[in-house]
VEXTILO-513513 format. One record per residue: residue in one letter; x, y, z of N, C-alpha, C, O in turn. Coordinates in pm, whole numbers, plus 50000, padded with zeros to 5 digits. Atoms other than C-alpha are relative to their C-alpha. Last residue first. Example, Ala and Ser with C-alpha at 12.3 -4.5 7.8 and 13.67 -1.06 7.14 Angstrom:
BEGIN
S499184988149994513674989450714499235010950073499745022050090A500894988150000512304955050780500905012050000501945011850066
This chain:
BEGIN
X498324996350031899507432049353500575014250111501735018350104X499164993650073895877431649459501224998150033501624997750149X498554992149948893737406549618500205011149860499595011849753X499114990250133890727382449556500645010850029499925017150107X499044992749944889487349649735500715012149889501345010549785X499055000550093886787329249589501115013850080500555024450110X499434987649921884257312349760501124999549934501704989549892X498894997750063882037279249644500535012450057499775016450145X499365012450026879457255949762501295007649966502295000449956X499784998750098877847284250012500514987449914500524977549988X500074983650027875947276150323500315002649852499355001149777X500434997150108874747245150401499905011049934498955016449877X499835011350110876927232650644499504995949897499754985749834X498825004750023878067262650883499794991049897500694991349813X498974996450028875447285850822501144993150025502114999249980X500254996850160872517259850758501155010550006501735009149898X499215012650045873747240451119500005005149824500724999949739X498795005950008873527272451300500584990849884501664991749825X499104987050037870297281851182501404999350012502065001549910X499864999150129868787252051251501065008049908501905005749821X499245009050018869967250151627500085001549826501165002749768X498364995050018868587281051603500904992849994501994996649952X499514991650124865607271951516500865004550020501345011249929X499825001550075864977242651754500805008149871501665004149793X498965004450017865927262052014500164994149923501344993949888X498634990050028863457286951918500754993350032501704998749977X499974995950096860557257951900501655014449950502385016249853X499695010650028861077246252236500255002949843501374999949803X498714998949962860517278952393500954989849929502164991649923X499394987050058857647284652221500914998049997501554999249892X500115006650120856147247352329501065013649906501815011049812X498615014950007857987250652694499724999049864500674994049804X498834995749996855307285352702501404995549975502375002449943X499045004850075852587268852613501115007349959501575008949846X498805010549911850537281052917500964991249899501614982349954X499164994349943849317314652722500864990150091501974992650139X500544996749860847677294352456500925003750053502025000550008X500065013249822849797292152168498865007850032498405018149982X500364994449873849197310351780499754991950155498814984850191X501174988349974850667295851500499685002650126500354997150214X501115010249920853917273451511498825015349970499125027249961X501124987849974856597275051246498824997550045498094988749999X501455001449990859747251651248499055015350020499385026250067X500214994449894862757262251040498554997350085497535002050034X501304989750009863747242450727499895004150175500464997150259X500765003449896867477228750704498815012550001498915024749983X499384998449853868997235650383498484996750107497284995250083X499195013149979868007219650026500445004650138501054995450191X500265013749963865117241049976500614988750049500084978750096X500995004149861866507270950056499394985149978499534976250063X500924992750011869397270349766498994994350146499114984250216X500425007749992872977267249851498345007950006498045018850055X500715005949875874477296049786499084992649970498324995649877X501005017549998876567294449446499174998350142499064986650181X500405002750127879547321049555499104990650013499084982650107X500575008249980881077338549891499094997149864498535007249822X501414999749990883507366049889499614985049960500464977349914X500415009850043886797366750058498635000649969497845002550061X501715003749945888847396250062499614985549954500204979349866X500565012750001892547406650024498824995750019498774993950141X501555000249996892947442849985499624987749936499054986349828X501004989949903896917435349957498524996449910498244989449812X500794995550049899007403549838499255010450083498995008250201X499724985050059902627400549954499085006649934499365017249878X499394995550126902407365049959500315005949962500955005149858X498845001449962901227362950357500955000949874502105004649898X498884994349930898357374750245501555002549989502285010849936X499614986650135897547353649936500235012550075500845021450016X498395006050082898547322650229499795015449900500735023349888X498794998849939895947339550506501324999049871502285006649857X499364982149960893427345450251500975000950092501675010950077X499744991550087893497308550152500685011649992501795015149953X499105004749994893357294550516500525007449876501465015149893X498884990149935890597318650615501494995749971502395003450004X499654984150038888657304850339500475005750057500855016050002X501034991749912889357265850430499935017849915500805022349840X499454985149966891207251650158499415007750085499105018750040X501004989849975890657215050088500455009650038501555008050090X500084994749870893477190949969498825010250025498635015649917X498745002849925894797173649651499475002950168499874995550258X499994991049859891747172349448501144997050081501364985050099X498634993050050892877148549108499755009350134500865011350185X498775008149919890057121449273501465008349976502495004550033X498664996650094887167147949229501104988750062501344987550182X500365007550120884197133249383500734998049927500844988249853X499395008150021885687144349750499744992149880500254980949880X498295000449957885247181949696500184983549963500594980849851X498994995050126881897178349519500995003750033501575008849937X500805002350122879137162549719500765003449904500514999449791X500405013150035880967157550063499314998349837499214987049790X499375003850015882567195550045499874979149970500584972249897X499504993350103880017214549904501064987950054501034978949970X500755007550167876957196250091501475001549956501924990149953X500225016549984879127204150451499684992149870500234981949831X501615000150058879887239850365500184983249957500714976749867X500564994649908883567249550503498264993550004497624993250109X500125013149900885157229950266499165001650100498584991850149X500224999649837884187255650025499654990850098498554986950136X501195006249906885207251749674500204998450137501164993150192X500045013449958887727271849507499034994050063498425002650128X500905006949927888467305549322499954985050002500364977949910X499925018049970891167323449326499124993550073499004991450194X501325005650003890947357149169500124990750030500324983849930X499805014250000894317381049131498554997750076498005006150146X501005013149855893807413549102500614988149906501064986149794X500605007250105897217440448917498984988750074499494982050164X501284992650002897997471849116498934989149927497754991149897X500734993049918901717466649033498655004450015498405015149960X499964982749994902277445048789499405001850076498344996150101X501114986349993902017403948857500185014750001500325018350118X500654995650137904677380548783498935012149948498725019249850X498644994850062906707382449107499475004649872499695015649822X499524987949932903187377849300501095008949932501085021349930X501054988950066902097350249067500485013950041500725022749958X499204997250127905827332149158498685010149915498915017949823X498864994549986904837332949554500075007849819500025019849790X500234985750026901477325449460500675007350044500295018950065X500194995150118902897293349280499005014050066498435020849980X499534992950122905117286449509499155005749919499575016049867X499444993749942902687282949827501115008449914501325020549924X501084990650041900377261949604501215011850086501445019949997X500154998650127903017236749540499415014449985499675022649897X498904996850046904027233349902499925006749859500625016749838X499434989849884900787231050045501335005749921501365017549885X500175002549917899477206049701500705007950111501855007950067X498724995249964897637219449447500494994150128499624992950213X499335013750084894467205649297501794997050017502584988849970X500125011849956892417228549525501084985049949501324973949998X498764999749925894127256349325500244991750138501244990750208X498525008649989892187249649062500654996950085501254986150086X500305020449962888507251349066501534998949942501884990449861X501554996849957888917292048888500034981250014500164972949924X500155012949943892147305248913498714999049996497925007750033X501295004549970892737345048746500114981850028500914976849949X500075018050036895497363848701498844994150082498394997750191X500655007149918895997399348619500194986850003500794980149919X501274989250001897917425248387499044993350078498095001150086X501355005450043901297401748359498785014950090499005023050179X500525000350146904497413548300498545003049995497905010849925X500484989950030906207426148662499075001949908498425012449904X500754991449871908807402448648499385008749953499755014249849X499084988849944909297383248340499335008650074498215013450054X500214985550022907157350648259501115012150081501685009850188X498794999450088909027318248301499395018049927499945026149853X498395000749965908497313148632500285002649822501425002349775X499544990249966904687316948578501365000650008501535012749992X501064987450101904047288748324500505013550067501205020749995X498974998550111906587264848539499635013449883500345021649824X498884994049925904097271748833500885002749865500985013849815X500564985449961900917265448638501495003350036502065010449952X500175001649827902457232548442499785015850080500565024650045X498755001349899901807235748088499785002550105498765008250143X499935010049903900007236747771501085000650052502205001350001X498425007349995899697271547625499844988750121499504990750238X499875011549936895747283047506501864996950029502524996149925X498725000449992894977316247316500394988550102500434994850208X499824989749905891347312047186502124995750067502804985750044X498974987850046890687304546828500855001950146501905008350138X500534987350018888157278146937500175015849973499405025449982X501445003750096889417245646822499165012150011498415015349919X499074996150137892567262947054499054998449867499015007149780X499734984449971890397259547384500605008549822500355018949761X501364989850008889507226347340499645007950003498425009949998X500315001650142892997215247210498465005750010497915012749924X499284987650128893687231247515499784993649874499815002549789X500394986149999891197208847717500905011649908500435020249833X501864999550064892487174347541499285013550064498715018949969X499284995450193896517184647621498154996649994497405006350006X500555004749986895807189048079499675000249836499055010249800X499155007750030898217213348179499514982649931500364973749925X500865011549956896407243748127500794985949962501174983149848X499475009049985897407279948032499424986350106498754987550209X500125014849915895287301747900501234994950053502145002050011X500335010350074895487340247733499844990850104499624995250217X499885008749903893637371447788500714986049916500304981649809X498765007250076893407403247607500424992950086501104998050175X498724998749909890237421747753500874985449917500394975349864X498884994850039887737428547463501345003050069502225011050038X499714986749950884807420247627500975010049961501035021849997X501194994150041884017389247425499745019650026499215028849964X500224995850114887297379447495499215008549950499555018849894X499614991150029886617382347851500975005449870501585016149862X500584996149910884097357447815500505010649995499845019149935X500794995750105885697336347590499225009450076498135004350048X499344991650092888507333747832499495006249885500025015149818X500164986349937885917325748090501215008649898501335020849891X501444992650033884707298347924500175012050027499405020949992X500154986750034887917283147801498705006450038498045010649943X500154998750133887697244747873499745013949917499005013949818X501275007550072889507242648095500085001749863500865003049769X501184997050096891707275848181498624989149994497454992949995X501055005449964893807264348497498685003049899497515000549930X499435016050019895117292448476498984990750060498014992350133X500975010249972893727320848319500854989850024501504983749939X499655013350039896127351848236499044988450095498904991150215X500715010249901895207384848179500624987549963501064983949854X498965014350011897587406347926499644988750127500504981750182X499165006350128895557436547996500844994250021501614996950113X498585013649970893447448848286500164995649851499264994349768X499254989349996890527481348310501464989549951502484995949923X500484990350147887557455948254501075008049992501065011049872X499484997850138889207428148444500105013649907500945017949827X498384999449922887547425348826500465003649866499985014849851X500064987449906884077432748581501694996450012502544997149923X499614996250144884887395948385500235019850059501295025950049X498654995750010884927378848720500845011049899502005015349899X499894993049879881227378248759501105005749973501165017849950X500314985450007880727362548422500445008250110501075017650063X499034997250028882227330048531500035015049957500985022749973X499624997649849879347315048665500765006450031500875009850149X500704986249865877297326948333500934998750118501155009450173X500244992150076880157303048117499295014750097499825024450152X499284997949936879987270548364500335018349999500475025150102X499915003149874876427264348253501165011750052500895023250086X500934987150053876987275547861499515002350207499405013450259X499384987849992880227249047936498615013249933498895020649838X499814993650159877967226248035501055012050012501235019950105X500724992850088878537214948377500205002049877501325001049826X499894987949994880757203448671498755005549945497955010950021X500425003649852879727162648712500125016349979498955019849992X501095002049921878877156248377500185001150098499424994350165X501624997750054880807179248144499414992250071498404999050088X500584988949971883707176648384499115005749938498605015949985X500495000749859884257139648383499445017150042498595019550128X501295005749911883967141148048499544998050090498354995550111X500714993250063887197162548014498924996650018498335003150105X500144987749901888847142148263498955008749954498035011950029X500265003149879888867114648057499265008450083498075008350116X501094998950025890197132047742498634994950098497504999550081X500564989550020892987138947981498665001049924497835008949969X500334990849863893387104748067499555012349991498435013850041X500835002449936893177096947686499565001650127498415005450147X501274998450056895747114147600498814996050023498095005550054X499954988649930898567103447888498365007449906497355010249970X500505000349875898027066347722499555014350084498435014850133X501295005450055898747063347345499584999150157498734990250165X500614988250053902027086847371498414997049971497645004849914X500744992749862904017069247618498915009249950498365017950018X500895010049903904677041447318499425004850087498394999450129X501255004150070905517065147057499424994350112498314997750152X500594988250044907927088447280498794994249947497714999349978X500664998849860909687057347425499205006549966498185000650000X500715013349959910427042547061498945004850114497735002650118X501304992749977911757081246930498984986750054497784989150058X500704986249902915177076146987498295000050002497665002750104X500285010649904915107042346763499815008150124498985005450211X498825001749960914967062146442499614993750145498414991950168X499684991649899911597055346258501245000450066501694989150053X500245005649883912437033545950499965011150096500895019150089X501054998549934912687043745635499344995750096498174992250085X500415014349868915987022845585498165002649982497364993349970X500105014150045917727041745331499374991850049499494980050019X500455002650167916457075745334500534983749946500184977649845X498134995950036916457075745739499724998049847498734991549816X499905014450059912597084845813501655003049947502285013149913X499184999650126911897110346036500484989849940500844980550013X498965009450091908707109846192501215006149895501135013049793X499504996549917907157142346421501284988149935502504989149949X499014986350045904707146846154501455001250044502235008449981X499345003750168903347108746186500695010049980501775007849926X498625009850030903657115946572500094994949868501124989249833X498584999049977901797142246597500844994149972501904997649920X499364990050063898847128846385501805006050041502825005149973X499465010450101898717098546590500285011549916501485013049898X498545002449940898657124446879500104993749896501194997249850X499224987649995895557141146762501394995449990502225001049918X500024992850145893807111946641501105011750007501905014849918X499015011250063893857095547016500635002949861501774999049840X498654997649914892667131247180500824985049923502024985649898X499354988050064889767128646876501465004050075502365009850013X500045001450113888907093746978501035010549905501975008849828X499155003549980888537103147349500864997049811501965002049790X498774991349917886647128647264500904991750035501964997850044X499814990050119884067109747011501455007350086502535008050027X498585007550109884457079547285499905008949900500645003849816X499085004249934882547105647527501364991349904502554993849884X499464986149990879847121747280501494995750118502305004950115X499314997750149879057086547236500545013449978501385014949889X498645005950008878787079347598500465000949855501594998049817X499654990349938876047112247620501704986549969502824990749940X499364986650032874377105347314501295001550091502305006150038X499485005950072873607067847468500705011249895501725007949834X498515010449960872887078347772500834996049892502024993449910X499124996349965870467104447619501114990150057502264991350014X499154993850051869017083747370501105007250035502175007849973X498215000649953868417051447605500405012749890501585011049858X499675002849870864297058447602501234996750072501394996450194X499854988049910864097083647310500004990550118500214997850214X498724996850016864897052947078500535007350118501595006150179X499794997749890861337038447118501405004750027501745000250137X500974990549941859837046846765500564999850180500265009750246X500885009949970863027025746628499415010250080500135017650148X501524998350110865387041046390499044999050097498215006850051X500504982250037868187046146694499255000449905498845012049900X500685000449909867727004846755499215015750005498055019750020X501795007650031868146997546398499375003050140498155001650152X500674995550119871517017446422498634996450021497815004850055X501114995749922872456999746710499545009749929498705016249991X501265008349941874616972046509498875010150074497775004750087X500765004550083876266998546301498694988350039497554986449997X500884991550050877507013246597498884997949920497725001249943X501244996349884879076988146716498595012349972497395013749996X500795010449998880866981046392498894999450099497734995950078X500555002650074882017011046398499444989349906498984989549791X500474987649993883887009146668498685003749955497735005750030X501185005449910884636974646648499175008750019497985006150039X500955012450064886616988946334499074990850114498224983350066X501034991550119887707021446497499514986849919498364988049878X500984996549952889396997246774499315002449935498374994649923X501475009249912890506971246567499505009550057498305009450030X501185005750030892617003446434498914990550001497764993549970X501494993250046893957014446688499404996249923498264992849954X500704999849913895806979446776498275015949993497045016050007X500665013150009896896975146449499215001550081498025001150046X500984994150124898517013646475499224986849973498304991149903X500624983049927900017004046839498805002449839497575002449836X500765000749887901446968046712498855012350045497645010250060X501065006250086902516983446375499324996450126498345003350153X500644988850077904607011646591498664990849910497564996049888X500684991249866906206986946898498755008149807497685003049777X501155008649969907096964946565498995005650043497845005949998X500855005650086908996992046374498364990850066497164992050043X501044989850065910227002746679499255001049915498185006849933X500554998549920911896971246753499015013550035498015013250106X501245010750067913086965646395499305003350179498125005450151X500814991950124915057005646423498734986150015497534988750007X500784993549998916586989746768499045003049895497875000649923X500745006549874918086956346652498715012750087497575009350115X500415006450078919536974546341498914994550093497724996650070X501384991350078920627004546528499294990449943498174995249927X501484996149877922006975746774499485008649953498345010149995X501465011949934923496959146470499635007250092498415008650079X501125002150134925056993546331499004986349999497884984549951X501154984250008926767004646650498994990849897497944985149928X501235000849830928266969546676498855010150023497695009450064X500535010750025930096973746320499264995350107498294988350077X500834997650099931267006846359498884990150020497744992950059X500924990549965932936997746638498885002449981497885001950052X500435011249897935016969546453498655004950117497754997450157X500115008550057935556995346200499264987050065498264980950027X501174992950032936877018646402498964991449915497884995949954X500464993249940939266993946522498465011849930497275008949923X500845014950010939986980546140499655006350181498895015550152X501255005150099940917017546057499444988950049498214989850052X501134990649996943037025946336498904996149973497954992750044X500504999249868945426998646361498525010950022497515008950089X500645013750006945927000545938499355001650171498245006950180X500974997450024946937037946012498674983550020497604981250077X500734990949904949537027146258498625002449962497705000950043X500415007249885950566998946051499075009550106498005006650160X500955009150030951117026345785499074990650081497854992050086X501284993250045952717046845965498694995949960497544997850000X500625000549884954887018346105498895008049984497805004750031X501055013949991955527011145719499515002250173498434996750194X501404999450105956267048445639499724984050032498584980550001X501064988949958958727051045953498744993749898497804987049939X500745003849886960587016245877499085008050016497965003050019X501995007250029961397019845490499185001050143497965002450141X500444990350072964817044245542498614994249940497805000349871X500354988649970965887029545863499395007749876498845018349908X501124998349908965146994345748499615010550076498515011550129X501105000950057967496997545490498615003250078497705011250054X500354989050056969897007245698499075003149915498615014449896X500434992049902969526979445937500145013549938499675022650005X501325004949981969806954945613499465012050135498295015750128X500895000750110972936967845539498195001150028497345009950016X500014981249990974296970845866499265002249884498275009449893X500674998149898973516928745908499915015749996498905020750045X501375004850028974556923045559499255004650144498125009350129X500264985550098978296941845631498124994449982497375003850011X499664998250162978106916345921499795010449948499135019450000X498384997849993976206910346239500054998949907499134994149840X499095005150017972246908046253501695002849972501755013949918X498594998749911969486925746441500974988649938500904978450006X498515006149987966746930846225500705001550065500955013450085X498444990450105963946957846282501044984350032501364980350144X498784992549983960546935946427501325001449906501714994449813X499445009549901958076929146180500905009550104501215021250089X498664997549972955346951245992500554988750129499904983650220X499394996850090952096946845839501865001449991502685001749899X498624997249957949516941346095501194998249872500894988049810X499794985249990946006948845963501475002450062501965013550083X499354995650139945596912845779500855014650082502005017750049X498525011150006944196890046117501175006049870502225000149845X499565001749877941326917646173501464989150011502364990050094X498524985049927941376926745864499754995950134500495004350185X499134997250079939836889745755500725010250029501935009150048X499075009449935937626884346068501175003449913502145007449977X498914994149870936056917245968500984991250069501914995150140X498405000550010935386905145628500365005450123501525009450138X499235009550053931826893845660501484999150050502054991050123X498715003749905930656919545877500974988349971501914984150038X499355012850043927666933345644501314998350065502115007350039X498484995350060925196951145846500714986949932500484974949946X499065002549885921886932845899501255005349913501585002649798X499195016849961919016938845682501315004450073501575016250094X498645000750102916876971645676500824981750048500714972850132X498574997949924913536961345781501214996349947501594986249888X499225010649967910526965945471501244999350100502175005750052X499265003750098908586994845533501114985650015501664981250117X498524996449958905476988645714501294997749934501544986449892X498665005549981902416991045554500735004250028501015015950001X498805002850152899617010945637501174988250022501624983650127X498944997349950896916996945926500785006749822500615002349709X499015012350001893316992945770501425008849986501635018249910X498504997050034890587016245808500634987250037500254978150111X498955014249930886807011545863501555003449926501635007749811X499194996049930885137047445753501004987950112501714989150212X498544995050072884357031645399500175005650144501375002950142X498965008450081881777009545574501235007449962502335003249998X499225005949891880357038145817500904988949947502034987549994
């Protein structure tokens, strides 16, 4: 952990300031010519003939002179504010790489202090918490690594200056924030979703709809489970996912991954292309308008005969939507299931259906009372008992029913 402490590189020395010495000098030199003579006499025609056969090439001249010190003067402003930019990128860039590194050096410094705690016969009592946030700054870590990589590759250095060019300032600075959100996210869906060996079986189902389908497309991939899935099967599927720490988690695994916005993803495919498409906990994240294009633009994309799969969580189901609709803060809206199948309807989708996923298990829904044998005058106790249970019954099909439902069509 000692040799993995790092220290910033140097920064190349900043170019120095244009040289503008002499611009006051052509600036008071670049005129060259007077007005043409006007005098009387053989000396006065003289002299005005002279001046017709020198005047052109000295106004030329003058002309050129006018040019040059202009451009020149130009020049010379451009090249302090590259000068003034290039050192302001410089800084922005040691700042940012100073700043990572204190981290990875508290980093591992922290570490090193709880060392003695992970030796210690009582370890197993904070291991998992303490696995589980270290398996957290490992991901954020690796989404911070990624991009610093990008952006050393992404450097061009001028050969005199070596200095980043001043274009690329905004690019470094927006580039140590959007990463981490996404690595963010990522942890938020290993502990509140699941393992991906978890998510993986839930996802099996879908792999069937497929078996006959080529050139599938997953949006909304994650973290690939279901593309490994119908990998495994030998259906030819790729990702798209707008979210850069899951496709790097997808790509670490061979699998075909393109970051980018779902809609923009379909719009740029050619009518007719694609062999299926599949949603799985996305299209919640969409908002009326958004979602309305994008199974407009699936529809255009999709071959004839080709399913579409969109699955979402069921507002409908009281647990499903208080326990895991509103946890998510990226959720845009809930989807009833008739609301769904109405919109992949109204899209131009046929043999639309909705099936039902994840039922809530019996223990967690309302229990039913059960009486043994009355006397024949406890008739109000019988009677009392079936309204109970149906009241039950009611309240377990509307609010403990399924957590999830997935809507699926043909082209």
């Amino acid at each position: 952990m000692n040799r993995a402490i790092q220290s910033p590189p140097d920064q190349p020395v900043a170019v120095a300031a244009p040289d503008d010495s002499r611009l006051a000098e052509l600036n008071q030199q670049w005129r060259i010519m007077t007005p043409a003579p006007v005098e009387r006499g053989w000396r006065g025609r003289a002299r005005a003939f002279i001046w017709q056969l020198v005047g052109p090439s000295l106004a030329a001249q003058q002309q050129f002179n006018t040019t040059a010190v202009d451009h020149l003067n130009r020049q010379a402003a451009t090249e302090r504010a590259l000068v003034e930019r290039t050192s302001a990128v410089a800084t922005a860039l040691q700042q940012a790489l100073e700043g990572l590194f204190r981290f990875q050096s508290l980093l591992v410094q922290y570490l090193m202090t709880i060392t003695a705690f992970v030796d210690t016969r009582d370890r197993r009592l904070g291991a998992e918490g303490i696995a589980e946030r270290l398996k957290f700054v490992e991901q954020r870590l690796a989404a911070i690594g990624r991009e610093v990589d990008r952006l050393q590759s992404a450097r061009v250095a001028t050969p005199a200056t070596g200095i980043v060019p001043a274009a690329r300032a905004e690019d470094f600075i927006a580039a140590f924030s959007a990463p981490v959100d996404s690595a963010t996210y990522v942890g938020f869906e290993d502990r509140f979703r699941g393992s991906q060996e978890v998510i993986r079986k839930r996802v099996e189902d879908y792999v069937s709809l497929f078996t006959s389908a080529a050139d599938v497309v997953d949006v909304g991939c994650g973290r690939g489970e279901l593309l490994d899935a119908l990998r495994a099967r030998g259906i030819t599927a790729r990702g798209v996912d707008a979210n850069r720490a899951m496709v790097e988690t997808c790509r670490s695994r061979g699998l075909e991954v393109e970051e980018s916005d779902a809609l923009a993803f379909l719009e740029r495919q050619p009518p007719a292309s694609l062999g299926g498409l599949v949603a799985v906990q996305v299209v919640e994240h969409f908002t009326p308008a958004y979602l309305t294009a994008f199974l407009g633009a699936a529809h255009r994309a999709l071959r004839s005969g080709a399913p579409i799969a969109l699955e979402t969580i069921n507002p409908a189901c009281w647990a499903a939507f208080f326990d895991t609709y509103i946890r998510d803060l990226t959720h845009q809206r809930p989807l009833h299931p008739d609301t769904l199948k109405y919109l992949v309807e109204a899209s131009g989708f046929s043999h639309v259906d909705v099936s039902f996923r994840e039922a809530m298990r019996e223990s967690d829904r309302l229990d039913r009372v059960h009486v043994g044998p009355t006397p024949a005058d406890s008739a109000a106790v019988r009677d009392l008992v079936a309204v109970v249970n149906a009241h039950a019954d009611k309240l377990n099909a509307r609010l403990f029913s399924s957590f999830d439902y997935a809507v699926v069509g043909r082209r």
